[in-house]
C-alpha positions in Angstrom: 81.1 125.0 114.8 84.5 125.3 116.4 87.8 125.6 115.0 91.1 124.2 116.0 93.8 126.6 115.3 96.8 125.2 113.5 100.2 127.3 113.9 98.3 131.2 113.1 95.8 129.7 110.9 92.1 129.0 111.5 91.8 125.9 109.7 94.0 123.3 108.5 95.2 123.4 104.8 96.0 121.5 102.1 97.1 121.9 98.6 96.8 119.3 96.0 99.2 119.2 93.2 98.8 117.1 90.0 100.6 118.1 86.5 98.3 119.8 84.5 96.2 121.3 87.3 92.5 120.4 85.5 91.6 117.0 86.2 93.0 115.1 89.6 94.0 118.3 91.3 90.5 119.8 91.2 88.4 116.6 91.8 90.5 116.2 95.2 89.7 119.7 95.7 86.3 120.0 94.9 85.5 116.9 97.2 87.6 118.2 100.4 85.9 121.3 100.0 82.5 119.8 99.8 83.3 117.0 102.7 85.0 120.0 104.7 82.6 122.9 104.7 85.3 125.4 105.6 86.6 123.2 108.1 90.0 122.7 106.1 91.6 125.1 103.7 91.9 123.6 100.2 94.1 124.9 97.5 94.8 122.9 93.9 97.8 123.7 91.8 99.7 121.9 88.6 103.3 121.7 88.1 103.0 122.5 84.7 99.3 124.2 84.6 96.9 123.5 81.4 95.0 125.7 79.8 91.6 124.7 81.1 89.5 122.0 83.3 89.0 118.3 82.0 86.0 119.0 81.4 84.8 115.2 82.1 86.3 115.4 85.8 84.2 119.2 85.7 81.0 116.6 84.9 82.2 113.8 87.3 81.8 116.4 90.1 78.7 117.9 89.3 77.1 114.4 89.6 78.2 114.7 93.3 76.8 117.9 93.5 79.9 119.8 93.8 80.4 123.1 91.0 84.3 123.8 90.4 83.1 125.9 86.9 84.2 129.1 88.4 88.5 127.1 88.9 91.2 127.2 86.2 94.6 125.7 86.3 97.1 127.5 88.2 100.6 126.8 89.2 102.0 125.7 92.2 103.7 128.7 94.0 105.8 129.7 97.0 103.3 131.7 98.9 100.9 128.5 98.6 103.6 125.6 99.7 103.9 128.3 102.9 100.3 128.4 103.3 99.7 124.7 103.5 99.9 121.8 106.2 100.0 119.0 103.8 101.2 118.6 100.5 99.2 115.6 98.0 100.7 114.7 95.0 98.2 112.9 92.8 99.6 110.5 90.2 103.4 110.2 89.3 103.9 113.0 86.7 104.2 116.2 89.0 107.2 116.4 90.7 107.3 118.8 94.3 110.1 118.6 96.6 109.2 118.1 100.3 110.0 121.1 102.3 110.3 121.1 106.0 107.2 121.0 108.5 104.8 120.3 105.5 103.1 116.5 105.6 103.8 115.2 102.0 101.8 112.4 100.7 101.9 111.3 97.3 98.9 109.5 96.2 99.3 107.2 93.3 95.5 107.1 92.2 93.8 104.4 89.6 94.3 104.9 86.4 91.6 103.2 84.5 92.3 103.9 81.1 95.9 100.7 81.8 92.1 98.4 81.8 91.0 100.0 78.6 88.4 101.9 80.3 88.0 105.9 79.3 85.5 108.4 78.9 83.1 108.9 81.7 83.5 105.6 82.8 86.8 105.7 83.5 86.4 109.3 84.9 83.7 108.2 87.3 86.4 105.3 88.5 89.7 108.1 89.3 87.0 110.3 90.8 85.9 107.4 93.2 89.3 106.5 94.3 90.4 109.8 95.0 86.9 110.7 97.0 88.0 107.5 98.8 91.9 109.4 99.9 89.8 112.4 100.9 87.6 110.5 103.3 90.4 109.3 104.7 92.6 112.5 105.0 90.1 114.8 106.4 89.6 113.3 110.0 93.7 113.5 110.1 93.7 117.3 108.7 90.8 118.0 111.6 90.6 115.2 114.2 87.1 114.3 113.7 
């Protein structure tokens, strides 16, 4: 498999960004990682990082076949925004200001618990939607 090189980098990258860091963030992660096979660089981060993964969006993976047990929350950092091509925002909590030459996106994802729909149900839905966005943003990170 060949690489295209982005500015001194291998592969392109991405970091997503939701508030807390344990739910959104890391299903977005978990499924570019899985969709890209190393092809694109994926980093997660909260704005204000929690003290461990939703453990629902942890289960919602896993029935994709995709293990994030070994990730924690973590907080969005300098040397990260300078690492990244592209900058996803998922909800409207977490707040990141745009920086020059970094794609920002902000994606505001379903949010089925407004229906009256939670638990596992409800995690399955945000999860769907936001393997959805990733479909679509890999062949733009990559060009395939």
């Amino acid at each position: 498999m060949t690489q295209e090189t982005t500015g001194s980098r291998e592969a392109p990258a991405v970091l997503f960004v939701c508030s807390k860091n344990g739910g959104k963030s890391q299903l977005a992660a978990g499924l570019m990682n899985q969709l890209a096979g190393g092809a694109v660089t994926v980093f997660s981060a909260g704005t204000k990082p929690g003290k461990s993964l939703n453990p629902q969006a942890v289960e919602s993976l896993a029935e994709l076949g995709v293990d994030i047990t070994g990730e924690h929350p973590k907080p969005v950092t300098d040397e990260v925004l300078d690492a990244v091509d592209v900058v996803v925002v998922l909800g409207t909590e977490a707040k990141i200001e745009p920086r020059d030459g970094i794609r920002y996106e902000v994606w505001e994802t379903d949010e089925p618990s407004e229906r009256g729909i939670e638990g596992m149900e409800r995690m399955r839905l945000v999860r769907n939607d936001i393997k959805a966005r990733v479909q679509k943003l890999y062949p733009e990170l990559t060009g395939n």
